[in-house]
C-alpha positions, 0 to 999 in steps of 0.5 A: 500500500503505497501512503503519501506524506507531506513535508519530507525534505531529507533523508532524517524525514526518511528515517523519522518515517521510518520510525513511525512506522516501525513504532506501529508494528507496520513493515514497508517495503520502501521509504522515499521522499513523500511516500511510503510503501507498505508490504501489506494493506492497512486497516482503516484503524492503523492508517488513522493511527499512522496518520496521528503518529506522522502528524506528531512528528510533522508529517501529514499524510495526502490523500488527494492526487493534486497534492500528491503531484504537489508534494513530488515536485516539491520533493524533486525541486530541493532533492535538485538543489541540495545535490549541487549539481544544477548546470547553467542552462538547467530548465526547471520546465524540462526537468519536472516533465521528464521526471514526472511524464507530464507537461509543465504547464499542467504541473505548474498550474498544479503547483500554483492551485496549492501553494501560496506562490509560482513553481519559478519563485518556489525554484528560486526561494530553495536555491536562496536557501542553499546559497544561505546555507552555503555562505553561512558554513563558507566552504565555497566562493561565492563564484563556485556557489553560483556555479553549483546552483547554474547561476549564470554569473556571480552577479546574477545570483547576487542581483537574485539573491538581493531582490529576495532577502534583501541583502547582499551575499555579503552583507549576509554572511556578516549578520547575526541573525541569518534569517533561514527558513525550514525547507518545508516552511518555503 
């Protein structure tokens, strides 16, 4: 029985999955990013259970299949961006219809219907985010930061970096108070 569950960003939310599931006596055949497969079907009582459990540790179990889309583009958005590797010339657009084998425009509008922002803005926020994070533990130049995330310049993730937070990579990293939000807040 495959179950879907909102707000796993990484790979602790795989194993506080885990967890709950375990700590109800229920054995799965696989935990991913915003979903859980069970090795048998649930009854109505151990899925209003699990759901009680996953609640408490922050998840939320969804039932409805626009979320379920919602949560996966989500999920492959911040996997994308956490392993370093956009190229310059990335294509969100090309990317998500690949993985998800269905048109941009359809997931996009699907997108937009249950979140409270665009699909470009949600990109945006999340490399912020990691530019943030990569600055604050300062194990890159902000020219290879640029270059992990497929900024076509320093100046174009500065200039982007500025319009959201309202500072500059620099004058970031000199703040006490770094203003970051959880992944699953964005």
């Amino acid at each position: 029985m495959k179950i879907f569950i909102k707000n796993m960003v990484c790979n602790r939310c795989i194993s506080a999955v885990e967890q709950v599931f375990s700590g109800s006596g229920i054995s799965m055949k696989s935990v991913t990013l915003g979903e859980a497969e069970t090795d048998r079907e649930l009854s109505d009582h151990e899925l209003m259970r699990i759901e009680k459990k996953l609640y408490e540790a922050g998840f939320e179990r969804i039932k409805d299949a626009a979320r379920q889309i919602t949560e996966k583009i989500r999920n492959l958005v911040i996997m994308k961006i956490s392993g370093l590797d956009i190229e310059e010339g990335f294509l969100l657009s090309e990317f998500l219809s690949n993985a998800l084998h269905k048109e941009y425009s359809s997931l996009s509008k699907t997108f937009s219907q249950y979140e409270s922002t665009t699909l470009e803005q949600f990109f945006i926020l999340q490399k912020i985010e990691k530019v943030k994070e990569l600055l604050l533990y300062n194990e890159f130049t902000l020219t290879e930061i640029a270059g992990k995330l497929g900024y076509k310049s320093v100046q174009h993730l500065s200039a982007q970096f500025r319009n959201t937070t309202g500072f500059t990579p620099t004058a970031f990293r000199k703040l006490k108070n770094h203003h970051r939000q959880p992944l699953d807040e964005i």
